[in-house]
N, C-alpha and C positions, 0 to 999 in steps of 0.2 A: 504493500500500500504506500508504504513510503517512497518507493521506486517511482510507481505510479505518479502520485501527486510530487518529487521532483520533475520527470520529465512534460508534468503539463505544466509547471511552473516555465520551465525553459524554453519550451516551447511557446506560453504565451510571450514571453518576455522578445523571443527572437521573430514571433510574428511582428510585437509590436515596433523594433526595431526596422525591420524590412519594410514594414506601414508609413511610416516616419522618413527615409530614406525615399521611399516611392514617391510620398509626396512633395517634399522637397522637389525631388526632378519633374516632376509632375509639375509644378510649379513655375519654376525656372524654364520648363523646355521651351515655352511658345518663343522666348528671345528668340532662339534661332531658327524657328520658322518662317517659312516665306507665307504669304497671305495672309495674315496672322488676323489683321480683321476683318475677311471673309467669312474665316473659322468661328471665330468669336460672337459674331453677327449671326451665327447659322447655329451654335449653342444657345447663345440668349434665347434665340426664338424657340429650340426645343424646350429650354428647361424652363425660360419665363414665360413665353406668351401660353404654350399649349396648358399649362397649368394654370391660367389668371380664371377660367370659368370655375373651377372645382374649388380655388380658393374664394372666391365672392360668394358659392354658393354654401361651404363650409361657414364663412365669418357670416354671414344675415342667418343661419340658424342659431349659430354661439350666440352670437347679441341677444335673439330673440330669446334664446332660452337663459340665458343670464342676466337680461332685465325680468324675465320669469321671476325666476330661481331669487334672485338680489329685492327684489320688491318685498316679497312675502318674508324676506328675513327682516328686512328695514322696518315693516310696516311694523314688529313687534314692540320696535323700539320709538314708533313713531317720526321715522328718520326718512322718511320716504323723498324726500328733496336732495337726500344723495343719492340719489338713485345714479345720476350722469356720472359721479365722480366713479362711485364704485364700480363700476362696468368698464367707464375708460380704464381707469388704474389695473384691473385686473386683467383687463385684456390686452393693452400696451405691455405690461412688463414680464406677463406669463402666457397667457391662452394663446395671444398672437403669434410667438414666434416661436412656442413649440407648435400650436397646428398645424402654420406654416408648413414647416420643416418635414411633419408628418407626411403632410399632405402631398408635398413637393416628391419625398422619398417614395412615396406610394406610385407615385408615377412616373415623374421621372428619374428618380433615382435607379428605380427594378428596371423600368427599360434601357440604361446604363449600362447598369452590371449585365445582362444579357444580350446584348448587343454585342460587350467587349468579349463575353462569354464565346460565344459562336463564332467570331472573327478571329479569337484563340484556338480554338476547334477546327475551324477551317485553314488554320496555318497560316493567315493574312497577315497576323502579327509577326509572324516569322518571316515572312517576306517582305515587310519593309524593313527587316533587319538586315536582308540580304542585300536589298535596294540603297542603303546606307543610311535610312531616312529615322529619325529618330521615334519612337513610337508613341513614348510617353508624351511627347510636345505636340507628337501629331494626332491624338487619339483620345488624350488624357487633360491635357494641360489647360485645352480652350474650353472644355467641360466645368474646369476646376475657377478659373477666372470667372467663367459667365456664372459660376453660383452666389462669388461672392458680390455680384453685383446685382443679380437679380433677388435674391431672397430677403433683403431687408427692403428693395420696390415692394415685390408681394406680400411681405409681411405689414406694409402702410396698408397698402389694398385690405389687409384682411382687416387689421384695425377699424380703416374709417367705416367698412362696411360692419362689423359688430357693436360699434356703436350705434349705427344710423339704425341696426335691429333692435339695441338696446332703447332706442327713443321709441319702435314703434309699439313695440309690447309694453313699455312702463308709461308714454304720453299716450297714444292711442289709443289702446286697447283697456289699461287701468286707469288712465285720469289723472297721472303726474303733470303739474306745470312744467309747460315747455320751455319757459323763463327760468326755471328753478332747475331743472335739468341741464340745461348748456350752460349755464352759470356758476353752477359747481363743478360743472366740469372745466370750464375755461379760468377758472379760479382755482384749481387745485394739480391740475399738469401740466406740469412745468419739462422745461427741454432738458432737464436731468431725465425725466423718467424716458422723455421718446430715444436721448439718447443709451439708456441701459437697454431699450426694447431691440436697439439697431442694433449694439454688440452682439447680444444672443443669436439674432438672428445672421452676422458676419459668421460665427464662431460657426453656428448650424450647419449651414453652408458650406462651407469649409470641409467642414469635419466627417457631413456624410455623403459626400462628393467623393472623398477620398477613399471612406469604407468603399465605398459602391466601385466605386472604379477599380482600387485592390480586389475585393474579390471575383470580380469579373477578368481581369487582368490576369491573375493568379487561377483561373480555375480549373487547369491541368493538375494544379497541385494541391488547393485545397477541397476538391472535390473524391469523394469516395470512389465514386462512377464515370465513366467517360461518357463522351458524348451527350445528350439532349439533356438526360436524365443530370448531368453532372453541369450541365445550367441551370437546371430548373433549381439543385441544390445550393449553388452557389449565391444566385437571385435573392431566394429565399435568405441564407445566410447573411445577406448585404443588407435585406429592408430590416430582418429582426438588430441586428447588430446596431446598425443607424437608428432603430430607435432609441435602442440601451443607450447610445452615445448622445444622444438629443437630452434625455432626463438627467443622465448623469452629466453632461456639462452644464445643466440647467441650475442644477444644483452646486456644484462648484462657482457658476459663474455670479449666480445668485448670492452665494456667500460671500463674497469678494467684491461685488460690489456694496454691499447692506456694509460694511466697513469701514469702506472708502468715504 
């Protein structure tokens, strides 16, 4: 047993080593591509535009159910004119940019890692090694850039749209003043909190761009099975893992900032 749990130790230790490494080049490679924002221009569009419906239609149910959910707590205490504040607050510094991030990984993130999956599989990756061309810059890198620039956009998007849900279930539907709603709210967020909400959402980005592209990248070798089966493995591996990574920097980030 001992055996065991050293070699998972070491082996987690030297994936995350090779994860860290990968993205670094991952990172760096687009310097020395040609077209560079062609590539860039043609990721944005996959990872932000095709995701902007899923995320508007994800943030107008949050709001609606969290000016729900937020009313019937307030109303206990008689507090019901923070209704705005608490909706923005909770969903700027938390709800928005893990959704987000969710939302993003569910979509484009799985078709990511499967993508690179198949084009491992089919050897392509191997051949632009043979071509001299560099793979991670050409495959990985304009992936890795367009997240961190699209996901705190979409993460606005999700906010302004769970608030506007937050007005219609707590103003419309229950009877909160609409004075008294945007007024607490323009009254109590402040550009510290949108800026905490934008790092999470950087950090997200980043981070499960990177899982996704590694396991996909990687998935001659961390795959049990070859072929279809050992995408469909690896996919999987990529969206559960990036979630874990989504909560648990949420958490780190969150404590680090409450500090600061």
């Amino acid at each position: 047993m001992i055996r065991k749990l050293g070699r998972c130790g070491i082996g987690a230790v030297a994936e995350l080593g090779q994860l860290t490494l990968f993205t670094v080049h991952s990172l760096l490679g687009i310097f020395g591509q040609r077209y560079r924002v062609e590539k860039l221009i043609r990721a944005v569009y996959e990872i932000g535009v095709r995701c902007v419906p899923i995320i508007l239609i994800v943030g107008l149910f949050t709001g609606l159910v969290l000016g729900l959910q937020l009313y019937y707590v307030l109303s206990r205490f008689s507090s019901e004119t923070l209704l705005g504040q608490a909706v923005a607050l909770t969903t700027i510094l938390e709800i928005g940019p893990v959704f987000t991030a969710i939302m993003i990984v569910g979509q484009a993130g799985s078709a990511l890692s499967a993508e690179l999956g198949i084009q491992r599989n089919a050897e392509q990756i191997d051949a632009l090694g043979t071509m001299r061309i560099e793979s991670l810059g050409f495959l990985v890198s304009p992936r890795l850039w367009a997240a961190i620039i699209c996901f705190p956009i979409l993460t606005a998007c999700f906010d302004w749209v769970a608030i506007l849900g937050g007005h219609l279930t707590g103003v419309e539907l229950l009877g909160v003043d609409a004075g008294a709603y945007w007024n607490r709210l323009y009254d109590e967020v402040t550009f510290t909190h949108v800026r905490d909400g934008f790092i999470k959402a950087l950090a997200f980005g980043f981070l499960t761009t990177a899982v996704c592209s590694f396991n996909g990248y990687f998935t001659h070798k961390l795959s049990d099975v070859p072929g279809a089966r050992g995408v469909s493995q690896t996919t999987t591996r990529a969206v559960v893992y990036s979630s874990i990574v989504i909560l648990a920097a949420d958490y780190v980030i969150t404590s680090f900032l409450l500090q600061t």
